[in-house]
Residue frames as a rotation matrix with the C-alpha (Angstrom) as fourth column:
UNK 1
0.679 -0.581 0.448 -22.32
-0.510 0.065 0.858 -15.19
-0.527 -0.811 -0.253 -37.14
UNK 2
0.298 -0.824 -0.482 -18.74
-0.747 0.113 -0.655 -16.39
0.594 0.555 -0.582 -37.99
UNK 3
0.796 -0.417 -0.439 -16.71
0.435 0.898 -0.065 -19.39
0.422 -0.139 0.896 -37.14
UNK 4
0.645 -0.762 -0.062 -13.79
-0.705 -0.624 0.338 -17.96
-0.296 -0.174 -0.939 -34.62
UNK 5
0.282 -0.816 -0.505 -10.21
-0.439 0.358 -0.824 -19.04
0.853 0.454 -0.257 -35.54
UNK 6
0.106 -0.534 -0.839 -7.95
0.510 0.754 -0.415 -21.28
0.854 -0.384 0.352 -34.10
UNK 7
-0.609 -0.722 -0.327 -6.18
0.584 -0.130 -0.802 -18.76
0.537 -0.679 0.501 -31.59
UNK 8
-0.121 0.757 0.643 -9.26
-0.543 -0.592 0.595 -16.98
0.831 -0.277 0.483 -30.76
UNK 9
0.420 0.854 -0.307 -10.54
-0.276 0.443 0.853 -19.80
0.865 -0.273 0.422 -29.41
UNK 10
-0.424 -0.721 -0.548 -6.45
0.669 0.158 -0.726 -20.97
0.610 -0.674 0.416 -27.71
UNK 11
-0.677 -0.187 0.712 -6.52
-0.268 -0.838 -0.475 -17.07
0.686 -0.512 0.517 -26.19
UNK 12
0.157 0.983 0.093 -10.25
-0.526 0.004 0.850 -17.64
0.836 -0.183 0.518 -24.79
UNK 13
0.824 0.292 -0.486 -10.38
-0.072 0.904 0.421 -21.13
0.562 -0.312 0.766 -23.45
UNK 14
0.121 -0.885 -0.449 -6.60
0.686 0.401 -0.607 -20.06
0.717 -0.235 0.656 -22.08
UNK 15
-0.580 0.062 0.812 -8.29
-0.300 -0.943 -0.142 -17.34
0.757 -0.326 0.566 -19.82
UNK 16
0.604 0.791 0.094 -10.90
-0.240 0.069 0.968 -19.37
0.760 -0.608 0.232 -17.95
UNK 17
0.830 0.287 -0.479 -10.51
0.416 0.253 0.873 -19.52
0.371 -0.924 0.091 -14.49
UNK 18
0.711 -0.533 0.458 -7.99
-0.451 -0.846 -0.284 -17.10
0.539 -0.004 -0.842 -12.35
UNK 19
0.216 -0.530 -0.820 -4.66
0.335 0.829 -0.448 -18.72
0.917 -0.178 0.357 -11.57
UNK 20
-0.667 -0.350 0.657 -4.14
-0.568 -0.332 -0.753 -17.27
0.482 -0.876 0.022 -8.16
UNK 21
-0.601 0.432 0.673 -7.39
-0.793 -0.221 -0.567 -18.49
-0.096 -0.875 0.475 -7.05
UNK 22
0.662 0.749 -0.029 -8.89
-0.686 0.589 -0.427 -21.65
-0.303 0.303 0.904 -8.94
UNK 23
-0.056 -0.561 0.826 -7.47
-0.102 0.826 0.555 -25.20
-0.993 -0.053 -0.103 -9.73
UNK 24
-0.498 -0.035 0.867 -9.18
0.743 0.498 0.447 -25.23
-0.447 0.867 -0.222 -12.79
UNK 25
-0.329 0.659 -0.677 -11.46
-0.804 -0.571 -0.165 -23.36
-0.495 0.490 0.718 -15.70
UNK 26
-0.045 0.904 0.425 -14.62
0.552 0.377 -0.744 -23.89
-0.833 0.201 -0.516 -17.44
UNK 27
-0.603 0.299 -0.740 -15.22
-0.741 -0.553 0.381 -22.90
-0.295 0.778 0.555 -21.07
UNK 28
0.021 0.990 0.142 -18.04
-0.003 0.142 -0.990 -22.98
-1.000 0.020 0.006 -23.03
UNK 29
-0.893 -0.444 -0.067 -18.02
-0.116 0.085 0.990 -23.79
-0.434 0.892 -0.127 -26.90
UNK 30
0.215 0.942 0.258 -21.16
-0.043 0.273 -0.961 -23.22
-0.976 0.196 0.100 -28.95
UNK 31
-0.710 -0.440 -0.550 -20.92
-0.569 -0.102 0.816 -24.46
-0.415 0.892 -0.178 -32.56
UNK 32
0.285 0.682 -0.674 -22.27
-0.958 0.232 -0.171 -26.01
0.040 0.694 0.719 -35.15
UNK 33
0.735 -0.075 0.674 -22.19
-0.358 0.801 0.480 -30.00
-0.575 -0.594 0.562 -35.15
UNK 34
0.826 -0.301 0.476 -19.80
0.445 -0.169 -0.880 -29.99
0.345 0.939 -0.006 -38.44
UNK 35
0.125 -0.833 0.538 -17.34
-0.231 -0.552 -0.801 -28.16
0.965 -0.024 -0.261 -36.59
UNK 36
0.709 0.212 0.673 -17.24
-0.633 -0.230 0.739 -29.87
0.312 -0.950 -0.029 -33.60
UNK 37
0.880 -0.434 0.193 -14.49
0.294 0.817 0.497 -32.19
-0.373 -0.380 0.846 -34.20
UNK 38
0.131 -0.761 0.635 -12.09
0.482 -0.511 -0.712 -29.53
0.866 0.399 0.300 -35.63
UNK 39
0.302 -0.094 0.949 -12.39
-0.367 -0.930 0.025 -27.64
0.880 -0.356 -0.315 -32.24
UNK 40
0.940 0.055 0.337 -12.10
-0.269 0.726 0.632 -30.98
-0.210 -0.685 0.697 -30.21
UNK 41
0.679 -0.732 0.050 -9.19
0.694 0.619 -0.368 -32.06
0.238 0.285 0.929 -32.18
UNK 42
0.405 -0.346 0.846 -7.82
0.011 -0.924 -0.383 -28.30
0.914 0.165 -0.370 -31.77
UNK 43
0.559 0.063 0.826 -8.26
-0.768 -0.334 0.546 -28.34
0.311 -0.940 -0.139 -27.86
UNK 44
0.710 0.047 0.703 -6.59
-0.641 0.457 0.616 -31.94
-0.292 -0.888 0.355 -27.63
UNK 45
0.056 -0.863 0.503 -3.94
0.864 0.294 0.408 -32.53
-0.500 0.412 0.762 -30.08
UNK 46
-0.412 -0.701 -0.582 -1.15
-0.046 -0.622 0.781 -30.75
-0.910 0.348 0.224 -31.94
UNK 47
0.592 -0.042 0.805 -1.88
0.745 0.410 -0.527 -29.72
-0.308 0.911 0.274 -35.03
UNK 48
-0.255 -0.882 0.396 0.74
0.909 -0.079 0.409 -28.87
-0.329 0.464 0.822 -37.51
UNK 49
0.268 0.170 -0.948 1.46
0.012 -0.985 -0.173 -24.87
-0.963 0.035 -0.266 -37.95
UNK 50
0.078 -0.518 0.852 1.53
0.876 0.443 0.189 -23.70
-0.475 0.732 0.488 -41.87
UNK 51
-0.637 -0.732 -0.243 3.28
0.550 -0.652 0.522 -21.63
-0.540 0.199 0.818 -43.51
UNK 52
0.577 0.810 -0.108 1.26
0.572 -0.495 -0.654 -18.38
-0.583 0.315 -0.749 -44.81
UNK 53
-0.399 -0.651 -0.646 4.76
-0.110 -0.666 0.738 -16.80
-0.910 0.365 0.194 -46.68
UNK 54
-0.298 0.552 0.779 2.62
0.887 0.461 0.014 -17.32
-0.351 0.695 -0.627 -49.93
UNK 55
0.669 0.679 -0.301 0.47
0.674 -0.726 -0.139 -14.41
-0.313 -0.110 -0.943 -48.95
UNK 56
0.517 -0.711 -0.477 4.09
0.114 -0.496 0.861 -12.32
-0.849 -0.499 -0.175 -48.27
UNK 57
0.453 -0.740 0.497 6.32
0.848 0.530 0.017 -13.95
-0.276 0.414 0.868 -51.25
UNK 58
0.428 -0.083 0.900 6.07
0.613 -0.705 -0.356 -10.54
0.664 0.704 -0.251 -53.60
UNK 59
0.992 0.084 0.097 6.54
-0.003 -0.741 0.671 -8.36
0.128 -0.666 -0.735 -50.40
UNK 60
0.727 -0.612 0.311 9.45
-0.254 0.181 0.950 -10.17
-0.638 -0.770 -0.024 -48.82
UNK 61
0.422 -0.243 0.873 10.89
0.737 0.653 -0.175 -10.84
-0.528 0.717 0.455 -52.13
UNK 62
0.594 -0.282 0.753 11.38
0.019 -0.931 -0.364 -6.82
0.804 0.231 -0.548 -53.07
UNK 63
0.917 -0.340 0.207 12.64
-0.295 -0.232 0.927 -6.67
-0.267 -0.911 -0.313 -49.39
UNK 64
0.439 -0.727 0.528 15.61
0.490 0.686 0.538 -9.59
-0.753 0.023 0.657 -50.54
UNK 65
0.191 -0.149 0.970 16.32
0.975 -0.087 -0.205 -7.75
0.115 0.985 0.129 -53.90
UNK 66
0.813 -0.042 0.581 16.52
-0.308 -0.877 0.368 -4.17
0.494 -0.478 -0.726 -52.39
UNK 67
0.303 -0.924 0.234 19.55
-0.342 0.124 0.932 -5.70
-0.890 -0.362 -0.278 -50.02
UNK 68
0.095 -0.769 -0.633 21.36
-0.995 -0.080 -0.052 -6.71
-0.011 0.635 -0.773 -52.80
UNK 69
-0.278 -0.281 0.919 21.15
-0.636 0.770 0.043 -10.73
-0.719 -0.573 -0.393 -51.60
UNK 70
-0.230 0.173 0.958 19.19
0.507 0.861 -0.034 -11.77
-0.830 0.478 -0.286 -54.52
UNK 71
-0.641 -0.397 -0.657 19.98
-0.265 -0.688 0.675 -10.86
-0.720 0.607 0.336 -58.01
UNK 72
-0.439 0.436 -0.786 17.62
-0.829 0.141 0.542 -13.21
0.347 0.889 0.299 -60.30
UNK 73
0.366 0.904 -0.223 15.09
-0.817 0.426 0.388 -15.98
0.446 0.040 0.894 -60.71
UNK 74
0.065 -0.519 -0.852 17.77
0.090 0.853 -0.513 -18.69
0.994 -0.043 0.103 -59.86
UNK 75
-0.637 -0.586 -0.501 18.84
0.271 0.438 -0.857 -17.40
0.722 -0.682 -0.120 -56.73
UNK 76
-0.374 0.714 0.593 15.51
-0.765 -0.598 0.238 -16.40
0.524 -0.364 0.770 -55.69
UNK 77
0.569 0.350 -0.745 14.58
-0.280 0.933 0.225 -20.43
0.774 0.081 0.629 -55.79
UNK 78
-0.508 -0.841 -0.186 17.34
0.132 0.138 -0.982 -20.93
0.851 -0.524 0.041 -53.47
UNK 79
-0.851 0.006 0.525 16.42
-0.448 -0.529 -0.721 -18.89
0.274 -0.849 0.452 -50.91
UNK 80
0.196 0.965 0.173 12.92
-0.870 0.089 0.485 -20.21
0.453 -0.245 0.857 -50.97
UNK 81
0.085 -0.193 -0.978 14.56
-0.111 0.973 -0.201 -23.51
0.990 0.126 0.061 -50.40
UNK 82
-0.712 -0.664 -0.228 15.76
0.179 0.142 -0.974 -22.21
0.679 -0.734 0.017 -47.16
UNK 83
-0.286 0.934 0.214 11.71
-0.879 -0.345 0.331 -21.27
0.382 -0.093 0.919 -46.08
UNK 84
-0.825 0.034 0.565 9.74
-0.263 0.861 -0.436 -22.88
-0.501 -0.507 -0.701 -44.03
UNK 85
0.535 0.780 -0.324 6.92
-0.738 0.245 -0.629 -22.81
-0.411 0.575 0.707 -46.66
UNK 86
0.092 -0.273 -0.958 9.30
-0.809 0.541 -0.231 -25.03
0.581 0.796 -0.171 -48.60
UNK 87
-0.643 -0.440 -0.627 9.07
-0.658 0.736 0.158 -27.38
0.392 0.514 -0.763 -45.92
UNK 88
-0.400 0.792 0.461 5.91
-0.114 0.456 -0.883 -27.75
-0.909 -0.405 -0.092 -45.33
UNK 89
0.377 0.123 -0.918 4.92
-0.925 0.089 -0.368 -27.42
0.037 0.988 0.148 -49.05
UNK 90
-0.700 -0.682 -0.211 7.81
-0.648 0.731 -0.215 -30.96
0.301 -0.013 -0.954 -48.78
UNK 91
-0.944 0.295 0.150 5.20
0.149 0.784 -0.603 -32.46
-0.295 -0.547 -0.783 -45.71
UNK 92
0.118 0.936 0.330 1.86
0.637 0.184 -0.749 -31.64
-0.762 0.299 -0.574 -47.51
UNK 93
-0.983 -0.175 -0.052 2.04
0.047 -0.519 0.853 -30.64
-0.176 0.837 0.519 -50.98
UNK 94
-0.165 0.956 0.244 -1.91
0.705 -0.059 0.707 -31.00
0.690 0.288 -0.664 -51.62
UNK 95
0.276 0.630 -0.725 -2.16
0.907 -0.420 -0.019 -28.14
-0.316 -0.653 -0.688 -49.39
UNK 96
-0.119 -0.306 -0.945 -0.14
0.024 -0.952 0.306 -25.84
-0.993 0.013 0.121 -51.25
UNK 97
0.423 0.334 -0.842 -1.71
-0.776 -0.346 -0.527 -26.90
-0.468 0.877 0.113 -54.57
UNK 98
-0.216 -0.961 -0.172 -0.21
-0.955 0.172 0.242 -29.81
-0.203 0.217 -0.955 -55.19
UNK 99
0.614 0.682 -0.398 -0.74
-0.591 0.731 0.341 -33.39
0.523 0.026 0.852 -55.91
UNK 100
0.681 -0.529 0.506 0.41
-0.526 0.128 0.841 -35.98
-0.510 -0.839 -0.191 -53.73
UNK 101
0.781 -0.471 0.410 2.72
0.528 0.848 -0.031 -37.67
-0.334 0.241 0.911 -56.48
UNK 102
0.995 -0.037 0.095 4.71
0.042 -0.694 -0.718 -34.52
0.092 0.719 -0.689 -57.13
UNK 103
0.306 -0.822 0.480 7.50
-0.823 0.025 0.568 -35.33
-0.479 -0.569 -0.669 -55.15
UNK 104
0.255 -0.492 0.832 8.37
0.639 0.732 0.236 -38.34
-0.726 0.471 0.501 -57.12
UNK 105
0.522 -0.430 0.736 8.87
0.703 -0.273 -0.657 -36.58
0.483 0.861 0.160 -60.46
UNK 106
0.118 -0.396 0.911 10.52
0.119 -0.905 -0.409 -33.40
0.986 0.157 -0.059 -58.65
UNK 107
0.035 -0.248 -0.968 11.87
0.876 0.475 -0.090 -34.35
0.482 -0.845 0.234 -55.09
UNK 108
-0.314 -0.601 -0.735 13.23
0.943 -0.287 -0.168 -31.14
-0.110 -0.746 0.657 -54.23
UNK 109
0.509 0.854 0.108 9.75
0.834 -0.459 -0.306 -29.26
-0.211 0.246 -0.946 -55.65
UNK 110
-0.611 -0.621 -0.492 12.35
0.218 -0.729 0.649 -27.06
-0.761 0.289 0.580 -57.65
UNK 111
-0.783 0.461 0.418 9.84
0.465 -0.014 0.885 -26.50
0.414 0.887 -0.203 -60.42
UNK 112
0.536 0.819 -0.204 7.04
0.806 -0.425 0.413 -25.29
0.251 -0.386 -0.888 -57.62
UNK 113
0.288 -0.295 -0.911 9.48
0.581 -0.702 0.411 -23.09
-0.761 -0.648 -0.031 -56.11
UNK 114
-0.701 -0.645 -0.303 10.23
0.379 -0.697 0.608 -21.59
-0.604 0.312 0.733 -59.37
UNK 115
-0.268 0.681 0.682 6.53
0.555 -0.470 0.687 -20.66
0.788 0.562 -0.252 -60.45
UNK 116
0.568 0.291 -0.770 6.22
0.787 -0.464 0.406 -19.20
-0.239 -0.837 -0.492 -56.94
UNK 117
-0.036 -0.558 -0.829 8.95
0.429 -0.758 0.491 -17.13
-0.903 -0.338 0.267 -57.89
UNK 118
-0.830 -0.277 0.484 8.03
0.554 -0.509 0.659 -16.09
0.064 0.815 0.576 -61.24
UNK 119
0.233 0.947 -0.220 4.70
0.917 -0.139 0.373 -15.46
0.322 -0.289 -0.901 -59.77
UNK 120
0.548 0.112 -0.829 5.89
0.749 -0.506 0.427 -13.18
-0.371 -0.855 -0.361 -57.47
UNK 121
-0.325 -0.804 -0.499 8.25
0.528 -0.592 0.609 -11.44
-0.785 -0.065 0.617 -59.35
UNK 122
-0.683 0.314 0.660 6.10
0.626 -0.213 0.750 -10.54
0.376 0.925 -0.052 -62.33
UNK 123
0.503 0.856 -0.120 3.64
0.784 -0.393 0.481 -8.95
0.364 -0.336 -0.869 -59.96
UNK 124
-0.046 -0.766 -0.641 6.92
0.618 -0.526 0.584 -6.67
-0.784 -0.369 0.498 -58.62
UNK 125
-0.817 -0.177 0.549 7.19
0.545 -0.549 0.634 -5.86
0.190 0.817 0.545 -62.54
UNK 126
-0.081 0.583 0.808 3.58
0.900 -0.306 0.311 -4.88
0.428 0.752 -0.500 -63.11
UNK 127
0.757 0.604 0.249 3.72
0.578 -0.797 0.176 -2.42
0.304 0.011 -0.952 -60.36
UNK 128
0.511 -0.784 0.352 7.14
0.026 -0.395 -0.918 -1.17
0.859 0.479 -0.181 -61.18
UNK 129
0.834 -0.324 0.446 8.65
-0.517 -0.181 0.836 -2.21
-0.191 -0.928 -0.319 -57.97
UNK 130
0.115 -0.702 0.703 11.35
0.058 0.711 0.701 -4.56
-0.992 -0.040 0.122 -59.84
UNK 131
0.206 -0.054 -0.977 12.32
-0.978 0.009 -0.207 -4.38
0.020 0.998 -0.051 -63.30
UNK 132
-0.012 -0.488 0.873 12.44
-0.229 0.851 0.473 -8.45
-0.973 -0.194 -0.122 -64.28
UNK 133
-0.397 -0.280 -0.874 13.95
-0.912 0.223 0.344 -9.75
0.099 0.934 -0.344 -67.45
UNK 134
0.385 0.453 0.804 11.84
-0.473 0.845 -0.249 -12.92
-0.792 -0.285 0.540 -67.91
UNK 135
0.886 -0.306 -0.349 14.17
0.028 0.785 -0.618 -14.42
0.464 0.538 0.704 -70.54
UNK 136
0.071 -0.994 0.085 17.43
-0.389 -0.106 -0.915 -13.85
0.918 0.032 -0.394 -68.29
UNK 137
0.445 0.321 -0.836 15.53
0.684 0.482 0.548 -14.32
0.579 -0.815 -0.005 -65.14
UNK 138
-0.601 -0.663 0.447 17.61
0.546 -0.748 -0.377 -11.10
0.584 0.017 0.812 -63.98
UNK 139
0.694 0.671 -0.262 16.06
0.712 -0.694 0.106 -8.45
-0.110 -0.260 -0.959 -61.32
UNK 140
-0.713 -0.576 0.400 16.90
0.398 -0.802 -0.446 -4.81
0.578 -0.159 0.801 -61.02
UNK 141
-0.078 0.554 -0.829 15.51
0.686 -0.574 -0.447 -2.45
-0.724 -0.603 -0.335 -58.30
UNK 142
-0.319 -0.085 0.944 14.07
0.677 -0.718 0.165 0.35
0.663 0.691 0.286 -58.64
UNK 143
-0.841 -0.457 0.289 13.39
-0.041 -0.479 -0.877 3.61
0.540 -0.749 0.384 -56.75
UNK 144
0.100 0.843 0.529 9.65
-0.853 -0.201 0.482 2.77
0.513 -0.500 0.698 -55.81
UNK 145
0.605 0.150 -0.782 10.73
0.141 0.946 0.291 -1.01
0.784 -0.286 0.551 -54.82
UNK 146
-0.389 -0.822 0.416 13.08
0.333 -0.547 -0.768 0.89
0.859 -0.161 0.486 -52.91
UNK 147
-0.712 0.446 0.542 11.06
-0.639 -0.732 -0.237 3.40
0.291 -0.515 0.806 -51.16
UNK 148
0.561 0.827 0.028 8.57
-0.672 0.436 0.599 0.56
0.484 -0.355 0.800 -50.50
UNK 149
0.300 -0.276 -0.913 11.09
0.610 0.791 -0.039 -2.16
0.733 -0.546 0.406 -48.48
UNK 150
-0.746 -0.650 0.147 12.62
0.208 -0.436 -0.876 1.01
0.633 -0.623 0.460 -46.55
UNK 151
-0.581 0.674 0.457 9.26
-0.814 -0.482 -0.325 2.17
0.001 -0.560 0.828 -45.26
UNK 152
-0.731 0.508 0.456 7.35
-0.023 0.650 -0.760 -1.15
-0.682 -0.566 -0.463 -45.21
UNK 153
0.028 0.976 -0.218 4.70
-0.692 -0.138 -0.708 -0.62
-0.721 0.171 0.671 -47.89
UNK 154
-0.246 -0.179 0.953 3.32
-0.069 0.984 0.167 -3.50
-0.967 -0.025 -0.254 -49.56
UNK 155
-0.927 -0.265 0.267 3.02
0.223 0.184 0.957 -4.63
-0.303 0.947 -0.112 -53.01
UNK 156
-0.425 0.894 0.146 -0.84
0.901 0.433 -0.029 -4.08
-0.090 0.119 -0.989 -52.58
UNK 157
0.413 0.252 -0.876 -0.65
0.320 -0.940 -0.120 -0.38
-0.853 -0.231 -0.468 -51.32
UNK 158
-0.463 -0.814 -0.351 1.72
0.135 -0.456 0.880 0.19
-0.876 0.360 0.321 -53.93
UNK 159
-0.293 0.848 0.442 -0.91
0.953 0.225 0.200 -1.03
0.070 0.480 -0.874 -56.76
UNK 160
0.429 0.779 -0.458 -3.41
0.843 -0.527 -0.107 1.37
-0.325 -0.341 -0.882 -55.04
UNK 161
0.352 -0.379 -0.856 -0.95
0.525 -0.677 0.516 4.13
-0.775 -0.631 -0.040 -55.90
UNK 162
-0.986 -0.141 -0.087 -0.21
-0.047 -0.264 0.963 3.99
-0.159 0.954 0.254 -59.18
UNK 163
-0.292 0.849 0.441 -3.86
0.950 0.204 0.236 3.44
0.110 0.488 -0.866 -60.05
UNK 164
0.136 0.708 -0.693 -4.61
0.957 0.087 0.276 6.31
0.255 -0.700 -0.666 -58.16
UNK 165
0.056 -0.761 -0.646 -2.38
0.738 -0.404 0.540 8.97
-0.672 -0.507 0.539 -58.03
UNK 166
0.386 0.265 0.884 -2.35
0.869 -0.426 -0.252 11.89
0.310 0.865 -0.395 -59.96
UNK 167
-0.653 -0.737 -0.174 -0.65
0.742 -0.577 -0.341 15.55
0.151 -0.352 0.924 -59.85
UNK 168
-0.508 0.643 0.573 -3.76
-0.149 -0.721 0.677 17.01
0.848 0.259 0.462 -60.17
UNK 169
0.069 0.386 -0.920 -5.02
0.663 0.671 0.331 15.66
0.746 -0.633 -0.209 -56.56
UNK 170
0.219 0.053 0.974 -5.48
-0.399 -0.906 0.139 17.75
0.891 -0.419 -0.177 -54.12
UNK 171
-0.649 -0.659 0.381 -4.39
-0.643 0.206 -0.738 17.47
0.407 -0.723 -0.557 -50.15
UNK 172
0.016 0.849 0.528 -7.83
-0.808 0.322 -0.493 15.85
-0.589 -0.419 0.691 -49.17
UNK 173
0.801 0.156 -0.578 -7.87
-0.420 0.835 -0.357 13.20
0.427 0.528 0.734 -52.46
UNK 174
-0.443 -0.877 -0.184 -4.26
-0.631 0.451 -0.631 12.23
0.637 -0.164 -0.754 -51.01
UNK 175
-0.700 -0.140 0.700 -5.46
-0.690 0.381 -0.615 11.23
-0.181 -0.914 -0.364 -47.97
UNK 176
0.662 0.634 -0.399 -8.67
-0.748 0.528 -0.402 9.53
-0.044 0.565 0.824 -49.83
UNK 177
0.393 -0.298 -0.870 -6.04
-0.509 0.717 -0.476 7.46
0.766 0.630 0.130 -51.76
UNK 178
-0.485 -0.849 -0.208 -3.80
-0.407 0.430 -0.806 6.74
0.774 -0.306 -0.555 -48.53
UNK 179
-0.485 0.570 0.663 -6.15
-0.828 -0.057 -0.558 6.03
-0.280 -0.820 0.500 -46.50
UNK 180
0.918 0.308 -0.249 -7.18
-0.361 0.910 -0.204 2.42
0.164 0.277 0.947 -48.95
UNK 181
-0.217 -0.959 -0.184 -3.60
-0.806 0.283 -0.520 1.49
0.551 0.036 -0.834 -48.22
UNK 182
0.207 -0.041 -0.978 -3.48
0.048 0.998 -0.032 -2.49
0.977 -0.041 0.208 -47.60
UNK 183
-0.756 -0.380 -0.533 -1.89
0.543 0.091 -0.835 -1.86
0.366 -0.921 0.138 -43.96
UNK 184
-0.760 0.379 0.528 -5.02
-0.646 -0.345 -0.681 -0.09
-0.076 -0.858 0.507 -42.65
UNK 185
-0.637 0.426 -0.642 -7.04
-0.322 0.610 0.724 -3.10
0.701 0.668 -0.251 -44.05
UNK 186
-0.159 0.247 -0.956 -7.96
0.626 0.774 0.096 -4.78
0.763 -0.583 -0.278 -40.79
UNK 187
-0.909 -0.132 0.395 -8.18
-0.087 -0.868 -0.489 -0.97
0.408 -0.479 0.777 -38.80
UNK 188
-0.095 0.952 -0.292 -11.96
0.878 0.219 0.427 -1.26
0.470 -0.216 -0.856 -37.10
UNK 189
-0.514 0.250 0.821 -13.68
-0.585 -0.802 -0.123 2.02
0.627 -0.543 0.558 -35.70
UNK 190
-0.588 0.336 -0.736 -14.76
0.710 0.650 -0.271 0.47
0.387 -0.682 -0.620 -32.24
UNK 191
0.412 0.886 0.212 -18.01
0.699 -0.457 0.550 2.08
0.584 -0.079 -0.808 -30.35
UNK 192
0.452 -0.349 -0.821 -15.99
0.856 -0.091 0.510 3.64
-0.253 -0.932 0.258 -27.85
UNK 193
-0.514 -0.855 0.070 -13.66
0.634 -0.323 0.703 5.45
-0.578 0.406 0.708 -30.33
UNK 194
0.133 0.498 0.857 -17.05
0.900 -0.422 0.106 7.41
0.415 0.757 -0.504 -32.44
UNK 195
0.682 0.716 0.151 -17.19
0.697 -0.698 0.163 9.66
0.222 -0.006 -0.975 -30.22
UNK 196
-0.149 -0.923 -0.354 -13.40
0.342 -0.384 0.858 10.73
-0.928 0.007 0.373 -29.65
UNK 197
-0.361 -0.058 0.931 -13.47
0.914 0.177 0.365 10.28
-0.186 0.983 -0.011 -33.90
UNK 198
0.339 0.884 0.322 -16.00
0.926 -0.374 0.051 13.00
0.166 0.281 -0.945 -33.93
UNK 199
0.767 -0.250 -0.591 -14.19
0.243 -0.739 0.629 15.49
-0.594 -0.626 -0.506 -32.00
UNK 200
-0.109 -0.958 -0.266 -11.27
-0.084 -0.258 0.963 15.51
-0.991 0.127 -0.052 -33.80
UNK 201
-0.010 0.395 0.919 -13.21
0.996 0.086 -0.027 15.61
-0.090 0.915 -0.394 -37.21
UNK 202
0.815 0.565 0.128 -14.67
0.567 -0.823 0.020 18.83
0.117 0.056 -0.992 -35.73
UNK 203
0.459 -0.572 -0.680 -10.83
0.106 -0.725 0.681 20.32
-0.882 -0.385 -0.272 -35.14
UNK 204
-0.674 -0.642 -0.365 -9.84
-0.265 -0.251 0.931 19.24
-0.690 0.724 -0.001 -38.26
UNK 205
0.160 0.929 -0.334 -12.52
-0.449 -0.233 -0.863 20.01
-0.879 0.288 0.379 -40.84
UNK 206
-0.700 -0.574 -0.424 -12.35
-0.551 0.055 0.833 17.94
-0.455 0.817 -0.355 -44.08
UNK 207
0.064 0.901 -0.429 -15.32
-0.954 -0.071 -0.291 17.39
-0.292 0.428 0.855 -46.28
UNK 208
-0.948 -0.283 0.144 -16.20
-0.230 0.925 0.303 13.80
-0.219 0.255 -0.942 -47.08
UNK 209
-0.229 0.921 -0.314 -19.13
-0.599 0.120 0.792 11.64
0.767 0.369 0.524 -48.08
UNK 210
-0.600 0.048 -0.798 -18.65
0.360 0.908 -0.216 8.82
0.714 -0.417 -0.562 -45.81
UNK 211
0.693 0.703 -0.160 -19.88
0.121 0.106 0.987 8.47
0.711 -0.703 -0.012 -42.58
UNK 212
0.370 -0.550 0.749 -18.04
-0.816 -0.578 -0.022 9.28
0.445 -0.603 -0.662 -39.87
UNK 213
-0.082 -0.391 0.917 -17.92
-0.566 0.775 0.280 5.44
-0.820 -0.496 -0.285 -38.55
UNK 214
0.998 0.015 -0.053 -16.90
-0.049 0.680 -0.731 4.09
0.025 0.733 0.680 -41.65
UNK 215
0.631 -0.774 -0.058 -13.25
0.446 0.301 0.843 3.14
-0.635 -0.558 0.535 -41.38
UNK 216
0.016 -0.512 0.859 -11.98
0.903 -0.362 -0.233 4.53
0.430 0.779 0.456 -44.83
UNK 217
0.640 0.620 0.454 -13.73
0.357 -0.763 0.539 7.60
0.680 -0.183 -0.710 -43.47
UNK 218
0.996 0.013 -0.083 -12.36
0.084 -0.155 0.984 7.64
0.000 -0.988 -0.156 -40.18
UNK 219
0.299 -0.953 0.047 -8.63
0.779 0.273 0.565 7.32
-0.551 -0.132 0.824 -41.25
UNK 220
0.531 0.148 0.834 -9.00
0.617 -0.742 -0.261 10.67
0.580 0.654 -0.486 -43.22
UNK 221
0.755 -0.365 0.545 -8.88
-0.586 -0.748 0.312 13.12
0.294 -0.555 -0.778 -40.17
UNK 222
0.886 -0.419 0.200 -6.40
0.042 0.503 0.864 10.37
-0.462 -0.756 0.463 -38.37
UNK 223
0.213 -0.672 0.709 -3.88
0.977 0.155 -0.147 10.85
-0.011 0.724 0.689 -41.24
């Protein structure tokens, strides 16, 4: 068993009892004793929302460079400035890797924001979604960084694609390859859904190894 998250628990504990017909609700919380003042403190004070654009930077960063808004490493910092990662990164730097005296040498954590952005933009280079000069600090699109901000696809699928691709592939490996794409990451084959899944294997026939209720598997025929 797993620890649920935060909003699991909000969504849950924000269902009990039916507002037409009860004053109150009743939830139940089983945990571990270790985790029993994170879920207390959860249920009875604010805590402070943070910023996950970290995860994003590389994504949303081709996205900014594709419009034309940001041209190089300088005005990339900027923008980050204007982020709410940059100020929460400001109200807890030891959460974003930081120590808690960095703000004295570097108030305005212009040095963090510019390894975030060289971070991110070197990872654009390796998988040719940005061309970056790292002595000018200079981007340049290109047509796959392109073709990924117009259609959404992330810096992760994109990866998966160049590794992966080949002209020699046939219509079945495609779907193989597209079918690890980062955006079906979190896709689940629920019980309900095997036996639909199945049918529509049998209309459209396409040899595999998997199992049918594996999820890689299952996004074959669905593609």
């Amino acid at each position: 068993w797993v620890e649920l998250g935060a909003l699991d628990i909000l969504q849950m504990f924000g269902r009990a009892g039916r507002p037409q017909h009860d004053s109150r609700g009743q939830g139940t919380l089983i945990t571990s004793h270790n985790e029993l003042q994170y879920y207390l403190s959860l249920l009875n004070q604010q805590l402070p929302i943070e910023s996950q654009f970290i995860k994003k930077l590389a994504d949303n960063l081709n996205a900014e460079i594709v419009l034309g808004t940001i041209r190089n490493a300088k005005e990339a910092v900027h923008w980050l400035g204007y982020t709410y990662l940059y100020i929460r990164m400001l109200r807890n730097p030891t959460l974003y890797g930081m120590t808690e005296d960095v703000l004295k040498d570097d108030p305005t954590l212009e040095q963090r924001r510019a390894d975030l952005i060289h971070t991110a933009a070197a990872l654009l280079d390796k998988n040719n979604l940005v061309k970056y000069d790292r002595r000018s600090g200079n981007f340049m699109v290109t047509d796959l960084g392109r073709i990924a901000s117009h259609y959404y696809i992330t810096n992760d699928s994109i990866a998966t694609y160049n590794s992966l691709l080949k002209s020699t592939l046939s219509q079945i490996e495609l779907f193989r390859v597209f079918s690890l794409s980062s955006e079906f990451r979190h896709i689940q084959v629920r019980e309900e859904e095997k036996l639909e899944l199945a049918k529509l294997i049998e209309r459209v026939p396409i040899p595999k190894k998997e199992k049918s209720t594996d999820c890689d598997s299952a996004l074959i025929p669905l593609l």
